[in-house]
C-alpha positions in Angstrom: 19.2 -8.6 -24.7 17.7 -11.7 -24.6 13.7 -12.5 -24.1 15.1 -15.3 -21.2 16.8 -12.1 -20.0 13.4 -10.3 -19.7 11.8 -12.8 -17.8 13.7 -11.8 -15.3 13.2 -8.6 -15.1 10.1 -6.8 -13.0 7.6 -4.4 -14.2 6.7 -1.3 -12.6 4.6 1.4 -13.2 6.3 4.9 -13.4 2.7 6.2 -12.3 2.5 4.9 -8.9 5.4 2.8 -8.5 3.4 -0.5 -8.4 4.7 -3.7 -9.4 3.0 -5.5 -12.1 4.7 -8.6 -12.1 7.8 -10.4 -14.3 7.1 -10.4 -17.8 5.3 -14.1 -18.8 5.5 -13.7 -22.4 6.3 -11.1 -25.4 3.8 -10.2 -28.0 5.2 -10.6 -31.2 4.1 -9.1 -35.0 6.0 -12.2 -36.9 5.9 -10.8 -40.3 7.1 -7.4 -39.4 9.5 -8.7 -37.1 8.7 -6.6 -34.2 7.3 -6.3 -30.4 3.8 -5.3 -30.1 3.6 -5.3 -26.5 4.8 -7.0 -22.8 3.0 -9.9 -21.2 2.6 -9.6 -17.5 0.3 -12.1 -14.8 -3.3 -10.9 -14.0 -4.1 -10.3 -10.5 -4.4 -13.6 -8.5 -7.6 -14.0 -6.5 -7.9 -15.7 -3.4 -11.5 -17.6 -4.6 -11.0 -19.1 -8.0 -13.6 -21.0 -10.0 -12.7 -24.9 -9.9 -9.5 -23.8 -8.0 -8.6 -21.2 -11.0 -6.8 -18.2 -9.2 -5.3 -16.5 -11.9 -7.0 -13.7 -14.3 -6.0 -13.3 -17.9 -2.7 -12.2 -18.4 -2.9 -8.0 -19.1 -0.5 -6.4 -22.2 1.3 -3.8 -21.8 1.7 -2.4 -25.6 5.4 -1.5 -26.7 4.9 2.0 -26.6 4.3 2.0 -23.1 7.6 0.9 -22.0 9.4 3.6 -21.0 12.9 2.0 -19.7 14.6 -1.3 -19.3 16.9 -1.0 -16.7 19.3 -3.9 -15.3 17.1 -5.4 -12.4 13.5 -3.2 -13.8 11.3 -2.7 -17.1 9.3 0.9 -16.4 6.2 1.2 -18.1 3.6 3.8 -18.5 0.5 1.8 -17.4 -1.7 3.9 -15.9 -4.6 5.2 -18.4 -4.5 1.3 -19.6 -8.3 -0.3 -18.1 -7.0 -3.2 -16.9 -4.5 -1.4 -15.0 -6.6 0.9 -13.2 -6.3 1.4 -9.3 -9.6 2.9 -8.1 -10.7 -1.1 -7.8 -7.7 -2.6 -7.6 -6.1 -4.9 -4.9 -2.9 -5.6 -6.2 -0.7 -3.5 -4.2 
């Protein structure tokens, strides 16, 4: 599979079923020629500073991803901070 391929794909939580977003970007260990982890889009806020409404981007380690499907990526994001839902206003 390709990473253009993966772009396309959604993440979802296994947890909860929420959708964390298409992957932005893959983080990658060069030297050992490996994926450390899945790049999905911060929350968007509806106030930004100086028009900013995006958050950093969150990672998802490697580890965590439990399936790639043909239309869905499931990962295990639940015990990860920035994914936690007792604030959260994502869904």
């Amino acid at each position: 599979m390709r990473i253009s391929d993966l772009r396309l794909l959604d993440v979802v939580n296994v947890k909860d079923g929420r959708r964390l977003g298409p992957i932005k970007d893959l983080d990658l260990d060069l030297e050992r020629g490996v994926v450390k982890g899945i790049i999905v889009p911060g929350p968007s806020r509806s106030w930004g500073f100086f028009g900013s409404s995006k958050a950093e981007d969150y990672v998802v380690p490697w580890d965590r991803v439990k399936k790639i499907g043909v239309d869905v990526i499931l990962v295990d994001a639940n015990d990860l901070p920035e994914f936690n839902t007792d604030n959260d206003d994502r869904r």
